[in-house]
LUMBA-140609 format. One record per residue (C-alpha): residue in three letters; y, z, x. Coordinates in steps of 0.5 Angstrom, whole numbers, plus 500, padded with zeros to 3 digits. Last residue first. Layout:
REM residues N
ALAYZX...
***
This chain:
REM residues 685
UNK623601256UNK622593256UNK618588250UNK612583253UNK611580246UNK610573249UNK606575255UNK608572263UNK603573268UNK607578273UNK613575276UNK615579282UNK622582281UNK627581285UNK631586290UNK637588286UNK644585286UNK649591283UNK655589278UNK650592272UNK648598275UNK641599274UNK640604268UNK633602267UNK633600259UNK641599257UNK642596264UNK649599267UNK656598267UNK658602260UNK664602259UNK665598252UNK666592256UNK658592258UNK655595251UNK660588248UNK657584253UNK651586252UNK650585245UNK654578245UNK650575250UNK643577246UNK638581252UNK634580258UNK632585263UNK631583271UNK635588274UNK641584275UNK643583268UNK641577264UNK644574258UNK642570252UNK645565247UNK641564241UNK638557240UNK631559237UNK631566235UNK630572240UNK628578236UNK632583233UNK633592236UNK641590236UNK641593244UNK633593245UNK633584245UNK626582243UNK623576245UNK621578253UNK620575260UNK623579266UNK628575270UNK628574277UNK629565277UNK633563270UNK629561263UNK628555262UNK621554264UNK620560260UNK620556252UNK618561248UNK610560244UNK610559237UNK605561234UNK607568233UNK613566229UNK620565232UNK625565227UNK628560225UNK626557219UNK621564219UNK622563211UNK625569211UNK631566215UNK632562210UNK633568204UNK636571209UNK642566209UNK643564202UNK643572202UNK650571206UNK650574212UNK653580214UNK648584216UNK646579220UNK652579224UNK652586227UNK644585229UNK645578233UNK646572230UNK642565232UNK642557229UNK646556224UNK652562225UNK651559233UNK651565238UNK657568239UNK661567246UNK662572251UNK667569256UNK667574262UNK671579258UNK672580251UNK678576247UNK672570245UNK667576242UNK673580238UNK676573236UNK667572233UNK668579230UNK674578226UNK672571224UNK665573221UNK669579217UNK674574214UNK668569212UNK664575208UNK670575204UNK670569203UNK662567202UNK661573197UNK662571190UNK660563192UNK653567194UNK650568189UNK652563185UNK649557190UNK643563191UNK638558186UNK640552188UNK641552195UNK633557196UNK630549192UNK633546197UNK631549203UNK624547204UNK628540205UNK633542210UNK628545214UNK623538215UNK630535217UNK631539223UNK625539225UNK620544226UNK620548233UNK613547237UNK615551243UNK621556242UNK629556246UNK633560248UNK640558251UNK642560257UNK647565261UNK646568268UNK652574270UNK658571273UNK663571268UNK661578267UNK663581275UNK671581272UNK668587268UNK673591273UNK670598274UNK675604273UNK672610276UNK670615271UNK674621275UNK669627277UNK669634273UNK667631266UNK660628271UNK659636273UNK651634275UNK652633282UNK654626280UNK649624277UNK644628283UNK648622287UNK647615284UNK640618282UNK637612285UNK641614291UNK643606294UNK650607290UNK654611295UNK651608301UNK654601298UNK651595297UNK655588298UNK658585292UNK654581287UNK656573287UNK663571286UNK666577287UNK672581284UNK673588286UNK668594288UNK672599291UNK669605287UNK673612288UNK680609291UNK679600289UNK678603281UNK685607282UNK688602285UNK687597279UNK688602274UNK695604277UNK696596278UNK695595271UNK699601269UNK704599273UNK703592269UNK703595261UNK709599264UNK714593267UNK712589261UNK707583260UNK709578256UNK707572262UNK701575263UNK697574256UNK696566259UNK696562253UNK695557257UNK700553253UNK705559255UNK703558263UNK707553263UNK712555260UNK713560264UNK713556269UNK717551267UNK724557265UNK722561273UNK723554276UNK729553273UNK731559275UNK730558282UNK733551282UNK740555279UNK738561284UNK739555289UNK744552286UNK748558286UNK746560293UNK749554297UNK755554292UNK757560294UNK755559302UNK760554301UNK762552309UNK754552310UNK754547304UNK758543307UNK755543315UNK749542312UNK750536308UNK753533314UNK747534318UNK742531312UNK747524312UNK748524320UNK739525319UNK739519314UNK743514319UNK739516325UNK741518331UNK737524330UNK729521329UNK729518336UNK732524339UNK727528336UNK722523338UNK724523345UNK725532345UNK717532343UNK715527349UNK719532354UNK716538351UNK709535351UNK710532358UNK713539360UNK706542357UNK701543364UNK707548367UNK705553362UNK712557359UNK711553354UNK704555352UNK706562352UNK712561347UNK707558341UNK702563343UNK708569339UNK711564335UNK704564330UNK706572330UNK712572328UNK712567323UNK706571320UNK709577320UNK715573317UNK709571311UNK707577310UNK713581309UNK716577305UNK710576300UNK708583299UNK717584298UNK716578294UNK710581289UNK713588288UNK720585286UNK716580281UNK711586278UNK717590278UNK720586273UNK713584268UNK711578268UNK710571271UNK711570278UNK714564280UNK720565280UNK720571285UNK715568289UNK720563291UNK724567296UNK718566300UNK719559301UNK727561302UNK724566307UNK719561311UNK726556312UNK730561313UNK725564320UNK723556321UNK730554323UNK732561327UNK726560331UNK728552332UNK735554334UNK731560339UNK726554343UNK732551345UNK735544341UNK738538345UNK738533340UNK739537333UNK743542337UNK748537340UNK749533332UNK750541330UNK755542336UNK759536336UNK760538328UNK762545329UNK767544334UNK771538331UNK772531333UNK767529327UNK761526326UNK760527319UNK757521317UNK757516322UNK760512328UNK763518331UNK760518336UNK757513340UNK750512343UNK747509348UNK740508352UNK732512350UNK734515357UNK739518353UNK748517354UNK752520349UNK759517349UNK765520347UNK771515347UNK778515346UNK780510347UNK775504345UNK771498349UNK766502352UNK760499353UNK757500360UNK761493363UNK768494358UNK768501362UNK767496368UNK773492367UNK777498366UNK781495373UNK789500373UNK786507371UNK791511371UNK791516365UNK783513364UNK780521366UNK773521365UNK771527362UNK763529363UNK759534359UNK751535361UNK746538356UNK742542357UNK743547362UNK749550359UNK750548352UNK755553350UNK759553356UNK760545355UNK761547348UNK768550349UNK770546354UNK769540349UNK772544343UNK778546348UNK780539348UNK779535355UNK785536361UNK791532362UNK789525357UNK788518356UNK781518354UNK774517356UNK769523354UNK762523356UNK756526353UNK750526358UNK743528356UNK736528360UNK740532365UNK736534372UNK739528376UNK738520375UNK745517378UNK747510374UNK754513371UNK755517376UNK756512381UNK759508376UNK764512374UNK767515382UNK768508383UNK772507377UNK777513379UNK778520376UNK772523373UNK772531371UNK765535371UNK766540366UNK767548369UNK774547370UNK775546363UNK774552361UNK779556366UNK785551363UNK783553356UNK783560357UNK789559360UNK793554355UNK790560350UNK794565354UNK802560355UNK800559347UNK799566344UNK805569349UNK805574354UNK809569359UNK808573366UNK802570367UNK796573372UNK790574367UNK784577370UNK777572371UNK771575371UNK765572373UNK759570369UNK750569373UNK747564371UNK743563363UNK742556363UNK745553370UNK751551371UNK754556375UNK759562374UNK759563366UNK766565364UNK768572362UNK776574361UNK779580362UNK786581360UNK791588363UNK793594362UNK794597369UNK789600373UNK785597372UNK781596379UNK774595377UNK771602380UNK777605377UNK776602369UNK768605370UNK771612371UNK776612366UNK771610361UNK774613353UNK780612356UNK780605359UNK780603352UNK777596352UNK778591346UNK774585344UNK774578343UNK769572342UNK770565344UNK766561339UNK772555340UNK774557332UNK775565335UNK781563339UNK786561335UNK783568330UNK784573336UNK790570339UNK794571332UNK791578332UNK793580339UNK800577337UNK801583331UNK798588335UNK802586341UNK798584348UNK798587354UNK796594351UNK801600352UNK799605357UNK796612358UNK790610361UNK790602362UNK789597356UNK783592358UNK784586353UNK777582353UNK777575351UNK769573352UNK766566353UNK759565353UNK753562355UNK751568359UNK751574356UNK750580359UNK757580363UNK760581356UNK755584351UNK751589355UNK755590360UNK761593355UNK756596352UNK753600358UNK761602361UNK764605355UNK765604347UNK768597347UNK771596341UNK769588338UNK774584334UNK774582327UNK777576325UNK782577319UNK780572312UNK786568310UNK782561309UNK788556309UNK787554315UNK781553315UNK781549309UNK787545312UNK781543319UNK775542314UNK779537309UNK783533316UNK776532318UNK773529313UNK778524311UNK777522318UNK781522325UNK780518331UNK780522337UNK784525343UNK790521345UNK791519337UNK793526336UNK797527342UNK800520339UNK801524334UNK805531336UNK809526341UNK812522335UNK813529331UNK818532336UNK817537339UNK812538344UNK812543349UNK808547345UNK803542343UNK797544346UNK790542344UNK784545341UNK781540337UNK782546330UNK789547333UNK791539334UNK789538327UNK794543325UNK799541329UNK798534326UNK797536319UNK804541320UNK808535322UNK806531315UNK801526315UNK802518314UNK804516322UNK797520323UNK793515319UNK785517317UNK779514318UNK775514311UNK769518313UNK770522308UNK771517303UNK777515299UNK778512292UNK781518291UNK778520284UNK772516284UNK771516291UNK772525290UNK766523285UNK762520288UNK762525294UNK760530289UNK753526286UNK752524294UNK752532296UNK748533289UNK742528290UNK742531298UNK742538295UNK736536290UNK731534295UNK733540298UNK730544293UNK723540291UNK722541298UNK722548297UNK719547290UNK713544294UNK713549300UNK712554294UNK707550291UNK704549297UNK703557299
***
């Protein structure tokens, strides 16, 4: 879960340095900044207009150029930013959908149901025409659908019962306002009552009804008690300006943050004494103002704060956030995080598809759950000063340079969802190219693996935890009822062909007790070298002959030893071999081992201190029938016997997962012995 939380960090890490690289080069190329303000003189009447439509004002009654741009002036500076965004939109061809009402429950459903809201609905009355054209209708649905407005369609024909208890009886159009400022209040409906059945004259209603939600200040002395009045709003944003009515983006998020944040316009048209406004800070028109009980902040003044709709909400949100944006936050957070797994999966295809989908749903089960007690603790009343604390460092944290700079970086990559996945995919297969590599100098075998070698290690793996779930452990697992038979089930009902072999994994072996057999009263290393000279003279034209041959065959067996599970090391060629490698010793080495250099002689007596706890004492191991010598490796099982560490690990992963003497299960913890007087030629039966 780190790395992938490290990776994820990793990415949006990358997106900051690649949104500052492509700024560097429109600079280069333009010498111009997105926050570099704009001239209105310099832009063509089409710019203005549509500057204008993106804030949501009216310019029908306006023909000239000169009055389109001082209404631009009027209502905010304008950036090279925004001016971007508002001829990209204007140029993005796509059609906005609309939603068809299917009877009286849908229509409750998405329209009076929702409280935060705007909804344009034409009403077309049985056997009637609509009110508004096909091709206007369309014109009207996209115009208004940049303010969040959403739209629908409801034929009375598929509901006349419903229509004739509202009274449409002619086609009409329907629009939802929130009736009250509180958050999640009751709507109202209001009818359109115009005789012009044109795009402009029905937006300027819209706009006109919107508008009359926001608090609206004429006069200086209606500013100043306003300005120092403390009621239930933490945050205020405030709008001077010389205009008949605010924008229809202002409107609009009004509406959409009801209860959170409160929106104020101060009509200035006809202001005479501004020496007040000068008072609080106010020294530009127009102005938008937010006022925090940590004091004032003026937007606008910072990267991507635009006079647009989607600016103003993302820098709102970030202060003001309900407990759904941060749900929302943490759910695409948690699945980039999982989506992850798909690259740092080595392995087969279906492996990586199988592991993210594992990963997917447990970490949004997870999210889920860990929300649930979340939600419960708001609600207590004991947790408003925790919640109002919380809201004080999120808008401490926000109003920053940085936190400007991170949502104007959203706002980008949420424009360009193309680039947001290439890069994405471009940092994930990066991540998939050092991981594999990786794990490559780690030799790790899993990275070659095809689709049919994992399925056929995941049927195995399934197989073994059906008919004996017995995994990986540390220590020996827990016993199981089938197991304390002694006669492990009258041995298998005495039909072992007719029951499946369960599939044990060996990984139990690493586990198992190795160390180093060692005799009391040994010779010197030196004392041994010098009765051995005389044996190197006499066998050096022996064993030159055989020495290179006899060298491949050790090698193929020790790589045998060192791929076996648990570790399975050989034992020192100097010190210990077992019966597979003394028969493929040089007669130079049997003739020293027959002078008992490393034998162990009757009068040597073995070293049992060294030996673990609940092991049986003995010199003799019964795979390969060789006695222990000096410095050879052993293993024990569980039960207690002991043997040479290549012999068993070689009888254990051929399959046979039990003791070569009693049979004991060799993954199964046993009762330990008690130690008998301890006899050097003890050997098990």
């Amino acid at each position: 879960m780190w790395l992938k939380l490290f990776f994820l960090l990793l990415y949006f890490l990358v997106l900051f340095v690649l949104a500052r690289f492509f700024e560097a080069i429109v600079w280069y190329e333009t010498g111009i900044f997105a926050t570099q303000l704009v001239d209105p003189v310099a832009l063509s009447f089409k710019k203005l207009k549509t500057i204008l439509e993106c804030r949501g004002l009216g310019y029908s009654g306006l023909p000239e150029k000169k009055d389109v741009r001082e209404l631009v002036e009027k209502s905010g500076d304008l950036m090279e930013g925004e001016l971007y965004s508002a001829l990209k939109e204007e140029e993005a061809s796509e059609s906005v959908s609309s939603t068809n009402f299917s009877g009286e429950m849908h229509f409750y459903e998405l329209v009076e149901d929702t409280k935060d809201g705007i909804w344009l609905v034409q009403v077309i009355a049985n056997d009637r025409s609509p009110l508004v054209g096909k091709i206007h209708w369309e014109k009207m649905v996209k115009k208004v659908s940049r303010f969040g407005i959403r739209t629908g369609t409801f034929n009375c024909s598929s509901d006349p019962r419903y229509c004739r208890r509202r009274g449409w009886v002619r086609s009409t159009l329907i629009m939802s306002v929130p009736q009250t400022s509180t958050s999640k209040g009751k709507v109202m409906l209001k009818e359109y009552s115009g005789r012009k059945i044109e795009v402009e004259h029905i937006f300027k209603w819209i706009t006109a009804h919107a508008a009359s939600r926001i608090k609206t200040i004429y006069n200086a002395e209606r500013l100043k008690e306003e300005w120092n009045k403390s009621d239930q709003y933490w945050v205020k944003i405030y709008l001077f300006a010389n205009l008949d009515q605010p924008p229809a983006f202002f409107s609009a998020l009004s509406i959409k943050f009801t209860g959170r944040v409160e929106f104020i316009f101060v009509n200035v048209e006809n202001w005479d004494n501004k020496s007040y406004m000068t008072d609080i800070g106010v020294y530009n028109m127009p102005s938008y103002i937010l006022r925090t009980p940590e004091g004032i902040y003026r937007y606008g003044n910072h990267t991507g704060e635009f006079i647009s709709l989607q600016a103003m909400d993302s820098f709102l949100r970030s202060l003001q956030p309900e407990v759904n944006d941060l749900f929302v936050l943490s759910l695409v957070l948690v699945n980039l995080m999982a989506w992850m797994d798909l690259f740092i999966t080595q392995g087969a295809t279906i492996k990586r598809f199988v592991v993210l989908i594992s990963t997917l749903g447990t970490y949004n089960s997870l999210l889920i759950i860990s929300w649930l007690p979340v939600l419960g603790f708001l609600q207590l009343p004991y947790l408003d000063s925790f919640y109002e604390y919380s809201l004080k460092l999120l808008r401490y944290s926000n109003t920053t340079t940085l936190a400007s700079w991170v949502r104007a970086d959203w706002m980008f990559y949420s424009s360009h969802p193309a680039l947001f996945l290439s890069t994405y995919l471009g940092h994930g297969l990066l991540v998939d190219y050092f991981e594999k590599k990786r794990r490559r100098n780690n030799n790790n075998d899993e990275v070659n693996a095809n689709n049919l070698e994992w399925l056929s290690s995941l049927w195995d793996w399934y197989t073994s935890y059906l008919f004996h779930p017995i995994a990986s452990f540390q220590n020996f697992p827990v016993e199981s009822d089938w197991d304390e038979d002694p006669d492990l089930f009258l041995e298998r009902l005495a039909f072992p062909d007719l029951w499946l072999h369960p599939l044990i994994p060996t990984d139990y072996i690493k586990n198992l007790p190795v160390w180093r057999f060692k005799c009391l009263g040994v010779q010197s290393e030196e004392e041994m070298l010098e009765g051995s000279q005389d044996i190197e003279n006499d066998s050096d034209s022996e064993s030159i002959d055989t020495f290179s041959s006899e060298k491949e065959v050790l090698e193929d067996k020790q790589s045998v030893f060192h791929n076996s599970p648990g570790r399975a090391s050989h034992c020192d060629a100097e010190a210990c071999s077992c019966a597979n490698n003394y028969c493929q010793t040089s007669p130079y080495e049997r003739k020293r081992r027959s002078y008992g250099s490393y034998g162990t002689n009757e009068d040597m007596e073995p070293d049992w201190l060294t030996w673990p706890a609940d092991t049986l004492h003995c010199t003799e191991c019964v795979v390969c029938l060789e006695n222990f010598e000096n410095g050879c490796l052993l293993m024990g099982l569980p039960c207690g016997h002991v043997f040479h560490q290549n012999c068993i690990v070689m009888w254990l992963a051929g399959g046979r997962h039990c003791c070569p003497v009693c049979r004991w299960p060799s993954y199964k913890k046993k009762q330990p012995y008690a130690h008998h007087q301890p006899l050097s030629n003890d050997v098990p039966s």
